[in-house]
C-alpha positions as CSV (number, residue, x, y, z in Angstrom):
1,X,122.8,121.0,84.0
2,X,119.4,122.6,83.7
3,X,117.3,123.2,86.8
4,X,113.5,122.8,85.8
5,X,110.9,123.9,87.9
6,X,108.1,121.3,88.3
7,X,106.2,122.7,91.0
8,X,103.4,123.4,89.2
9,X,103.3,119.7,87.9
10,X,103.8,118.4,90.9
11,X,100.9,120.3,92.6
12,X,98.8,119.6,89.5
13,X,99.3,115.5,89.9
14,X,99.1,115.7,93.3
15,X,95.2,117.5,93.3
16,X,94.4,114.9,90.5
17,X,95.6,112.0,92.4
18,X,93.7,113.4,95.1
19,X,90.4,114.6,93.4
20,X,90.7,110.4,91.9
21,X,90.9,109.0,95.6
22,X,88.0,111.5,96.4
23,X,85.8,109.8,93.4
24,X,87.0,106.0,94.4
25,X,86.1,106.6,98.2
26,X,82.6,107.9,97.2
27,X,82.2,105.5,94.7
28,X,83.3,102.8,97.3
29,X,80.7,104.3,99.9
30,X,77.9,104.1,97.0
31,X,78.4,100.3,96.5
32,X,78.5,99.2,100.6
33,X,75.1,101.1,100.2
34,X,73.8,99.4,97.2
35,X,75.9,96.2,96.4
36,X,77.7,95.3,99.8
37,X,78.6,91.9,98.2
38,X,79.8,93.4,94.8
39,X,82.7,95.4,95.6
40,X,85.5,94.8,93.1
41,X,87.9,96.3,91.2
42,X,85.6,96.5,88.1
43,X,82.6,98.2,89.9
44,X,84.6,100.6,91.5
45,X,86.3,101.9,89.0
46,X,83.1,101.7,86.6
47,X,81.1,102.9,89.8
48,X,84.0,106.1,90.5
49,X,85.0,106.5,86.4
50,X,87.8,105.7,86.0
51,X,90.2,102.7,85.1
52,X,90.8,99.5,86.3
53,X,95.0,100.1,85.8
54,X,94.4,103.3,88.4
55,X,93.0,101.5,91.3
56,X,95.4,98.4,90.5
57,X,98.6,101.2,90.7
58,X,97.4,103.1,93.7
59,X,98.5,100.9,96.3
60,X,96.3,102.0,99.4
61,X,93.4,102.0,96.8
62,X,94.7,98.6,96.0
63,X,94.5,97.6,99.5
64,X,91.6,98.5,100.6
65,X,89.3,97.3,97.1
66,X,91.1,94.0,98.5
67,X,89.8,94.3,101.7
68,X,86.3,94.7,100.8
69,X,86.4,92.3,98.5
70,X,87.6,89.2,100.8
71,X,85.3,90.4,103.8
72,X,82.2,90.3,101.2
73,X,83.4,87.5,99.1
74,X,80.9,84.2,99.8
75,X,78.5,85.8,101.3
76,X,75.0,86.4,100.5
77,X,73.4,89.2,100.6
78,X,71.0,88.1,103.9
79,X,73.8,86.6,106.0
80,X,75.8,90.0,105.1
81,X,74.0,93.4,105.1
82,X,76.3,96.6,105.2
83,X,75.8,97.4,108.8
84,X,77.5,94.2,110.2
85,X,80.6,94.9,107.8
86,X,80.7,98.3,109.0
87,X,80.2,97.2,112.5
88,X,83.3,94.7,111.9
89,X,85.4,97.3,110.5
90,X,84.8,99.5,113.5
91,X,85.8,97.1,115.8
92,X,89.0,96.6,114.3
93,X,89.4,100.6,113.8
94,X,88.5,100.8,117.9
95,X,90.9,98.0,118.6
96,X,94.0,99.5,116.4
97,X,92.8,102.9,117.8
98,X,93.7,101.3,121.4
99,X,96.8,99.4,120.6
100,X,97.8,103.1,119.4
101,X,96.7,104.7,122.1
102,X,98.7,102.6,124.5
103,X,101.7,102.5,122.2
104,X,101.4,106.3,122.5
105,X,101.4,106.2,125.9
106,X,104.8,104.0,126.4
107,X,106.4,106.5,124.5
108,X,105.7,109.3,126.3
109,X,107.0,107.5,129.3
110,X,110.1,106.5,127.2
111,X,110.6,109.7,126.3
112,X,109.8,111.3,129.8
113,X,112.7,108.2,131.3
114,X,114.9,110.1,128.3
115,X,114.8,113.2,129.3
116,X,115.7,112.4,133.3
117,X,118.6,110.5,132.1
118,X,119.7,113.6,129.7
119,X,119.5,115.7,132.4
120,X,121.4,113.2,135.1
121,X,124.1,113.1,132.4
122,X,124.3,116.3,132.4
123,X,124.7,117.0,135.8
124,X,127.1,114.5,136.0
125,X,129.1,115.9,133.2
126,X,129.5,118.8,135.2
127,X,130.4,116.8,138.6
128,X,133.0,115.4,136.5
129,X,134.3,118.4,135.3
130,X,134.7,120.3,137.9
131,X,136.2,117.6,140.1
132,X,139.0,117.3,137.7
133,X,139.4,121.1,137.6
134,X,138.2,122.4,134.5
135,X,135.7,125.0,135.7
């Protein structure tokens, strides 16, 4: 069997995909400047040059051209401007940021509660051991 190396290829496609999130994401910021209410797959990628197919097989890209599109979608441009989507977005952000936060927090308890009970087991291990005589 022949071992190739594909480093290099894989560091190449990797900078690429990269460099093409990099254009979407400024592309993205451009239009929530200009057209708040026109995000779609079409502008974006005509917006970031590239293709349509690119955004549609980059899943988070995917995700989040889908996002903007169904918190714009039906809304005019008055009852919408780009600081009240933003200011939306942020809550959520600050809310997920605090459920993580607290999530984080059980954790380290958990893992602090872990740690007692390794340590109990331990000692009782060697209780056990040496009360049936195998010091």
């Amino acid at each position: 069997m022949i071992k190739r190396n594909i480093d290099g290829l894989d560091k190449y496609a990797k900078s690429k995909n990269m460099e093409t999130i990099d254009k979407v994401n400024k592309a993205i910021t451009k239009l929530k400047r200009s057209q708040p209410n026109n995000i779609n797959f079409s502008t974006v990628a005509k917006e970031a040059g590239i293709s349509k197919a690119t955004l549609y097989n980059n899943e988070a890209l995917k995700e989040r051209i889908l996002g903007l599109r169904t918190t714009t979608k039906g809304i005019s441009k008055s009852e919408a401007p780009a600081k009240s989507i933003s200011k939306s977005a942020n809550k959520c952000y600050l809310d997920e940021i605090r459920k993580l936060r607290e999530d984080k927090k059980n954790l380290i308890l958990q893992l602090v509660e872990m740690e007692n009970l390794r340590d109990e087991n331990t000692r009782l291990k060697a209780q056990l051991d040496k009360y049936n005589g195998k010091d």
